[in-house]
N, C-alpha and C positions, 0 to 999 in steps of 0.2 A: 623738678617737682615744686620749687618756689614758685616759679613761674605760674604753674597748673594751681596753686593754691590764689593767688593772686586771682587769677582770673575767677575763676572761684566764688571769689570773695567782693567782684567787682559785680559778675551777674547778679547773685546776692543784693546788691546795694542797689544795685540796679531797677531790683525786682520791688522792695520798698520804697526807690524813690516813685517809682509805676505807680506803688497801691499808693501811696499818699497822696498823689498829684490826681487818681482816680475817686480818693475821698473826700479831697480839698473842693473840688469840683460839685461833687455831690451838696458836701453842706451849703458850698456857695449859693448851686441852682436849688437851697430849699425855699427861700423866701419868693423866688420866681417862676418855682412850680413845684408848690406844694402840695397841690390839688394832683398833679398825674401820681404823686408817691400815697399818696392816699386813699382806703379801700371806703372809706368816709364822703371822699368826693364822686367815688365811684358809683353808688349807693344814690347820691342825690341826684346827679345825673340821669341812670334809670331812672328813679322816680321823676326827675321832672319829664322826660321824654314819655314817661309811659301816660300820664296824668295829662300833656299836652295832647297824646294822642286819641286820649279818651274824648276831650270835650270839639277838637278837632273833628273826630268824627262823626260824634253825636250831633257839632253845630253842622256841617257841611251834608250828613244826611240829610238832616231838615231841610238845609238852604236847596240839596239840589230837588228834592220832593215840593219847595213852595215853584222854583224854578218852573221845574215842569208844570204845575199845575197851572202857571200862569198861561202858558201856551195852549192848557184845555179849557179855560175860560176863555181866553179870544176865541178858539174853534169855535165855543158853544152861541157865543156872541155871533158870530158867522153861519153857522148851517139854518139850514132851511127844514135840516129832517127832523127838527124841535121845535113845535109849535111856539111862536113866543110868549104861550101865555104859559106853559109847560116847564119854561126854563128857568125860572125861580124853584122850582119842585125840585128840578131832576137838578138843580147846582145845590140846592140843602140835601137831597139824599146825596147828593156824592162826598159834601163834605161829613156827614154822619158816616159816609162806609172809609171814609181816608182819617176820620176820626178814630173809629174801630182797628181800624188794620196798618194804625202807621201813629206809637204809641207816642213818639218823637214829637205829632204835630198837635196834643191837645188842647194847644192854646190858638189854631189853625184860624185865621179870621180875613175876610173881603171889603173893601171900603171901594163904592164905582163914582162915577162919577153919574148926574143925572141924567138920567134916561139912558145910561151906556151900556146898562146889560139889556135889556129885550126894549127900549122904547115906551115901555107902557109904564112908568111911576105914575100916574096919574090915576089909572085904572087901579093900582093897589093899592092904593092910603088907605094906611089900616089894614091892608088884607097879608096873609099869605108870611108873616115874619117883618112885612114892612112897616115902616114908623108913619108918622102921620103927613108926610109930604111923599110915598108913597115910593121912598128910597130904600134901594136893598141894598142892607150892609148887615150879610152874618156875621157872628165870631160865636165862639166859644165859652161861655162863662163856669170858671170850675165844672167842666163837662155838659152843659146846658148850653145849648145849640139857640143863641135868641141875637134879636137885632138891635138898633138904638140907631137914632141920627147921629150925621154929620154938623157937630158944631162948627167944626173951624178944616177947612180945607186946604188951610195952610199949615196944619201940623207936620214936622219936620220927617215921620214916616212917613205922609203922602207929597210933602210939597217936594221933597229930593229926584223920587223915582219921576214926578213928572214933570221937574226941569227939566232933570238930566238925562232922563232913560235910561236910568240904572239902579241899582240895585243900592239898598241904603242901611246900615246900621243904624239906629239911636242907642247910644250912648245909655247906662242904667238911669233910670228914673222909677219913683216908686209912683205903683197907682194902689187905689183901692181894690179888693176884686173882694167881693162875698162878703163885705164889712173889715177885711183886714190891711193892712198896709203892707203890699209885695213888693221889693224890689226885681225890676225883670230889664230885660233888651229887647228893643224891637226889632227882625231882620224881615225887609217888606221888598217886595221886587216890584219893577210897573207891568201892566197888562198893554202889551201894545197888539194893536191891529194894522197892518199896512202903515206901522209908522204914526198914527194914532192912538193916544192915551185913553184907555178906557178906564182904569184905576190900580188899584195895585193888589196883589194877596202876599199875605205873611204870616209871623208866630212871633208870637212872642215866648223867650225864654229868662224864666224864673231862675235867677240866682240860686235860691235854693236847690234850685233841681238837678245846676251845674253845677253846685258844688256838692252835691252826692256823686256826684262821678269821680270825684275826687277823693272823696271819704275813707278809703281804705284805711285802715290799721296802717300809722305813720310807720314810718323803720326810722326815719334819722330826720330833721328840719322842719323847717317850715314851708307850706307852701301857700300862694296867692296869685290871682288872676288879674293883670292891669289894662286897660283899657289903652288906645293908641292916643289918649291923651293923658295917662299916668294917674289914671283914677283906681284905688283898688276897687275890686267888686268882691272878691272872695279872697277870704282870709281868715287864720286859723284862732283869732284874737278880734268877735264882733265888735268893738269898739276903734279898727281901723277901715271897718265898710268907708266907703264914700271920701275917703282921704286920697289925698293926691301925692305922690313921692316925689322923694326930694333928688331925684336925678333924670335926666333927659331921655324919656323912654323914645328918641327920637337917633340918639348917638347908638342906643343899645340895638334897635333895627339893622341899623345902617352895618352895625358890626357883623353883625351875627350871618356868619360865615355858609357858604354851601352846602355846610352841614346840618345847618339850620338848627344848629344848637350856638351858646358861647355861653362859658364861665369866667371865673375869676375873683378876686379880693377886692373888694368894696369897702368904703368908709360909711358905717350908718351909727352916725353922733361920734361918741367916744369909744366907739367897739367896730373891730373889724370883720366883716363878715364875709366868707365865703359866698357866691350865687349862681346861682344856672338859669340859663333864658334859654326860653323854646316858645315861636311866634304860634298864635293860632289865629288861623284865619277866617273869615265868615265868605264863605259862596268866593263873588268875585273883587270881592273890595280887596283892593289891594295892599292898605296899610293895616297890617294885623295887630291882633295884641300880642302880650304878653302872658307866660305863665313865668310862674319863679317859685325857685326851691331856695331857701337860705338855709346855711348851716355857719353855728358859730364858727368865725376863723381860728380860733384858740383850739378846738375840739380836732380842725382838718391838720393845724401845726404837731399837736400833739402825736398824733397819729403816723405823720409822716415822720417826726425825729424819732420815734420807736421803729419804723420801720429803716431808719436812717441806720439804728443804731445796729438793727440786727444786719442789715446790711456790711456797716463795718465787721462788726465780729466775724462773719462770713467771711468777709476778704481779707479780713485778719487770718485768716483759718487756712484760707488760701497760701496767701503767700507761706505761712509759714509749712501746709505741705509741699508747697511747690521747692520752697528751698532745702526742707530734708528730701523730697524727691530726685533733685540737684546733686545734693549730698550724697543720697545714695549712689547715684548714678557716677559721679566723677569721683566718690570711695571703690565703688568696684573697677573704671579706669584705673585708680592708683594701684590695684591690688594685678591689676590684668599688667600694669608697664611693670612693678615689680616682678613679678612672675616671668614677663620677656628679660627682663636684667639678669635675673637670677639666673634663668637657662641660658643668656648668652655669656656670663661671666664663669660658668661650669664647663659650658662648649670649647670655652679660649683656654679654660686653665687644662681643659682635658687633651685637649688638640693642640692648642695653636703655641701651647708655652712649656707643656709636656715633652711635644717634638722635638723643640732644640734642645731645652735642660737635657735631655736622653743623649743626645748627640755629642753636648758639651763634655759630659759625664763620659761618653765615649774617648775622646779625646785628649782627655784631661788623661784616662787612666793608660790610655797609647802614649802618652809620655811620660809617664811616672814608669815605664817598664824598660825603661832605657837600651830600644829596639833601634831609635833613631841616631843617626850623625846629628851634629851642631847644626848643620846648615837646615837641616828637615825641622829639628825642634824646631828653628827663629819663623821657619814656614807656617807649621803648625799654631806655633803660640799666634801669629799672625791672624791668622782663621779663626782661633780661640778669642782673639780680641774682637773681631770685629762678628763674630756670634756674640757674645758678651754685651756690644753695644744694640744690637739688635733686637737681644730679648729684652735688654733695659728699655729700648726704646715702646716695645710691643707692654709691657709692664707699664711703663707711664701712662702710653695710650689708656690703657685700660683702668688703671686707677683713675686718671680724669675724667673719663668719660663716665664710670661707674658715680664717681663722686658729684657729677653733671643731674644724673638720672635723681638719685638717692637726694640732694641736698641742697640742688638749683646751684646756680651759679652767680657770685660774685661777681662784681664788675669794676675795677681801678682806672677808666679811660683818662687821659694823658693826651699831650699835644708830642707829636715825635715824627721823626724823620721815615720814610718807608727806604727810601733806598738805603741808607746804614744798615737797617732791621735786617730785612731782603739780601743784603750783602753777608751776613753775620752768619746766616742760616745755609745759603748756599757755600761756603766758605767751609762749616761741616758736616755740608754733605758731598764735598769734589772729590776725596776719598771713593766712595760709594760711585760714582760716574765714573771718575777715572778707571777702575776696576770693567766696567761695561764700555770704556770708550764712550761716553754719551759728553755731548756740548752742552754744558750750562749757557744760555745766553741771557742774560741780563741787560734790558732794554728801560730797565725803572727809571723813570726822570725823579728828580728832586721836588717831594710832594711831602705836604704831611698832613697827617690823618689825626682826627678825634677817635681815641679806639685803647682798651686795655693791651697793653705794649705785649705783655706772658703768651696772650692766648691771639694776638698779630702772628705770634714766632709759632706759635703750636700749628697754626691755621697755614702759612707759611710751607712750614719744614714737611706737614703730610700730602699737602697739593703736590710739592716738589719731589718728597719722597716717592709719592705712587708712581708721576712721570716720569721716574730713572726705572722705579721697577717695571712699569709695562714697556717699557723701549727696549729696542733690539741694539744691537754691539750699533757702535757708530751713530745712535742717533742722534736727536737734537733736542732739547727742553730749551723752550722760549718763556722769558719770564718780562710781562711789558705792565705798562699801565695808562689809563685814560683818564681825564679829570670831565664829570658828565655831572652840570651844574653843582651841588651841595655836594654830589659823592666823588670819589675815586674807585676807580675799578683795575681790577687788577687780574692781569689772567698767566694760566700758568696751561703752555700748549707743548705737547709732545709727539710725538713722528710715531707713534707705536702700535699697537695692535690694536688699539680701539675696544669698544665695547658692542655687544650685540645687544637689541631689543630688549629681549629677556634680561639679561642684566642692567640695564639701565632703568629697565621697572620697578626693581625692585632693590635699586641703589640704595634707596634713604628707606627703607624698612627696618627697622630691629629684627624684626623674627626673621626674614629674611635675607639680609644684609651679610655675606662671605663673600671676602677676599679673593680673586681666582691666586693662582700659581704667576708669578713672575715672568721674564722672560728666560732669566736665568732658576727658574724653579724658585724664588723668593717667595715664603709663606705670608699669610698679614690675616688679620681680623673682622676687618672690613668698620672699625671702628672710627678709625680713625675720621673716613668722612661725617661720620655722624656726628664726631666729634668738633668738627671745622663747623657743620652748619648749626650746632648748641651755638656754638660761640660767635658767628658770624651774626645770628640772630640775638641774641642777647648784646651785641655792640648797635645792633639799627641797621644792619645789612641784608643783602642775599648775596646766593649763591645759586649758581647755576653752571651748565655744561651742555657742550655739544661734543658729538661721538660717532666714528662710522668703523663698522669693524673692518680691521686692516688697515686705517688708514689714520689711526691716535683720537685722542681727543683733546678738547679745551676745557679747562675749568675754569671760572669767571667766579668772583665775588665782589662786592661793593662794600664800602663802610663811611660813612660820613668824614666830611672833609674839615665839618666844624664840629662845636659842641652841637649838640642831642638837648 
């Protein structure tokens, strides 16, 4: 039961060095991922994704509606089924009906290049929306559909699309529109025909307008829109418009994973701050911006060490059911091997030690009746003595082994001889053989063993004992031994009846574990092995055995040859 407490008490420690090494862990990875234990980082994330996806869409609607439209200007530029003087008309009514029904493009505006929509600028100076050099260039003005020249044909909206033939952001810059100062972006695409620049169409979008997309009722941070050259455009604090940031919105691109999100802790001045990026892209330009959510880093710390903390108590809570669960478990074990002790120490005292005390008591009182000669008494008392020694023997068994169960077992190992030991034990038991005619043989070489000397002889004397009692008249008990690296093994083999299946099952059982009958009807307990392998295993040994019925068996143990 020491034993069983020990162990116990190890799973136990066991179980706390677990939770610590699982909370040491934890606190470690707070500073390294503070943000995943955080319902704070959780929060800013949705928002910055949800708030990317708004202006994401809204810009790439627009971008792919100016896209297309580019493609029905060249057509219109090309057909024949529109009279060329017709196609200034029918290109202002279209853009008044893509005005009307596409809310996205209200700032919808054309810049051509001269003479590249219908040929005839000449024939309209002054007429029909044209300016005075007879160039059509609609746009938009706060809902007013009017025209103006081309000053500068190198402006960076129209000079990009007709280097390059492609699609072009400008960067915010404020204009006037209707006497007031807006800041907006330009996204303009080129009109090509067979590979030919005809001019470009686009929108412009107002700042303001994108940042109503964003407007919702905050939950938690800040959020702001950065340009792919780290300019803010929106932000929650008008007096950072047009400011440029102080970290490389070029490393943050380059990060920002498959997921197309990245966070993380930032240094911004003297405070550290949590952030979330999510790129937004315009049509086909392929270096996007930025959006970003900041949250104070102190705010996302806070959050995760409470959630740190209830985490511990938890697994505080944990272990400590797990170990009264433990507790319980290997309390009703102790109560379940008490309960098999207790019925097998009622079994032996009712059967196994009953039996002969009866017999003795018979005996005893057949020579106190002075029925016999002298010669029968020395017989008799003969018989009496060596029952006497028998139940003593069966008595010790059972108190050791009871006291094995009940109190665990002590251990005194010693450096000491096996063959003196082995000699000592066979020596009282030739007696007992001689009476069956059995051959002690004694094959021990000169070995000594690391091992408590007591429970050597106990271990010993019952291996050797059971091999007299299962042997038949004349047989043979071989006692040898082997040196098998650190251990010594030691086997104790007998010629006799062997064991059948069924009993060798349920050899080392307590609830099951009975002695059969002798050869000569010799009763036993079946303790005694159980007893050898208490002891063999509490020295650092085993035990073990081979058996064929009819034909004896071998019992084998080991015990270190040095210290343990």
């Amino acid at each position: 039961m020491k034993l069983f407490k020990n162990a116990k008490k190890n799973v136990f420690i066991g179980i706390v060095i677990l939770a610590i090494l699982i909370l040491g862990s934890v606190l470690l990875m707070i500073p390294l991922r503070m943000s995943s234990l955080s319902n704070t980082s959780k929060i800013a994330k949705l928002q910055c994704q949800e708030a990317g996806e708004k202006l994401s869409f809204h810009i790439n609607a627009s971008a792919d509606i100016i896209r297309n439209y580019s493609y029905i200007i060249a057509h219109l530029v090309e057909t024949d089924l529109i009279p060329k003087e017709n196609k200034r008309q029918f290109l202002l009514s279209d853009m008044e009906i893509k005005y009307k029904n596409e809310k996205a493009l209200k700032n919808l505006w054309c810049t051509f290049e001269p003479d590249a929509l219908d040929g005839m600028d000449n024939n309209f100076i002054n007429q029909l929306e044209s300016n005075e050099n007879g160039v059509f260039n609609p746009w938009f003005d706060d809902g007013e559909l009017v025209t103006n020249a081309v000053d500068d044909y190198k402006a960076l909206y129209y000079i990009i699309p007709k280097t390059t033939g492609k699609e072009a952001v400008i960067n915010p810059y404020w204009e006037d529109i209707s006497g007031k100062d807006v800041l907006m972006i330009s996204f303009s695409v080129p009109i090509m025909l067979n590979d030919k620049f005809l001019g470009v169409v686009g929108t412009d979008f107002y700042i303001d307008d994108l940042k109503q997309l964003v407007a919702a009722p905050k939950i938690i941070g800040n959020g702001k829109l950065i340009t792919d050259k780290g300019i803010i455009v929106i932000h929650d604090n008008p007096k950072f418009i047009g400011k440029i940031v102080n970290y490389s919105v070029d490393d943050i691109i380059n990060k920002i994973s498959s997921e197309n999100i990245m966070d993380g802790f930032f240094k911004s001045g003297d405070k550290d701050v949590y952030k979330v990026f999510i790129p937004v892209y315009f049509g086909e330009i392929c270096k996007p911006w930025l959006y970003v959510v900041e949250v104070p880093a102190k705010q996302v710390h806070a959050e995760a060490r409470l959630i740190v903390g209830l985490l511990s108590i938890i697994l505080i809570l944990l272990v400590l059911a797990t170990f009264f669960y433990i507790k319980t478990i290997e309390k009703n074990k102790e109560l379940r091997i008490f309960h098999e002790v207790k019925n097998k120490l009622f079994s032996v005292i009712a059967h196994d030690l009953r039996s002969p005390i009866t017999s003795l008591m018979s005996m005893l009182d057949l020579a106190n009746k002075d029925l016999m000669d002298k010669e029968m008494k020395v017989s008799l008392l003969q018989i009496i003595t060596q029952r006497v020694k028998d139940v003593y023997k069966l008595l010790d068994n059972l108190l050791q082994w009871a006291k094995t169960q009940m109190h665990g077992v002590a251990i005194a190992p010693v450096y000491f001889d096996v063959q003196t030991e082995i000699q000592t034990v066979i020596d009282n038991l030739q007696i007992i053989a001689d009476e069956k005619k059995i051959t002690l043989n004694c094959q021990i070489k000169n070995h000594k063993i690391f091992a408590d000397k007591d429970m050597f002889s106990v271990i010993v004397r019952n291996l050797i004992s059971n091999a007299i009692k299962f042997s038949n008249q004349n047989g043979v008990v071989t006692i040898d031994s082997e040196e098998q690296k650190d251990k010594l093994v030691i086997s104790v083999k007998d010629t006799g009846i062997g064991m059948s299946q069924e009993v060798q099952k349920n050899l080392f059982k307590i609830s099951k574990s009975k002695s059969g009958l002798g050869t000569n009807n010799e009763t036993g307990t079946g303790l005694g092995l159980l007893l050898c392998l208490d002891f063999i295993k509490v020295n650092g040994g085993d035990l073990w055995f081979d058996s064929k019925l009819g034909e004896g068996s071998k019992f084998s143990f080991s015990l270190p040859a040095r210290g343990i």
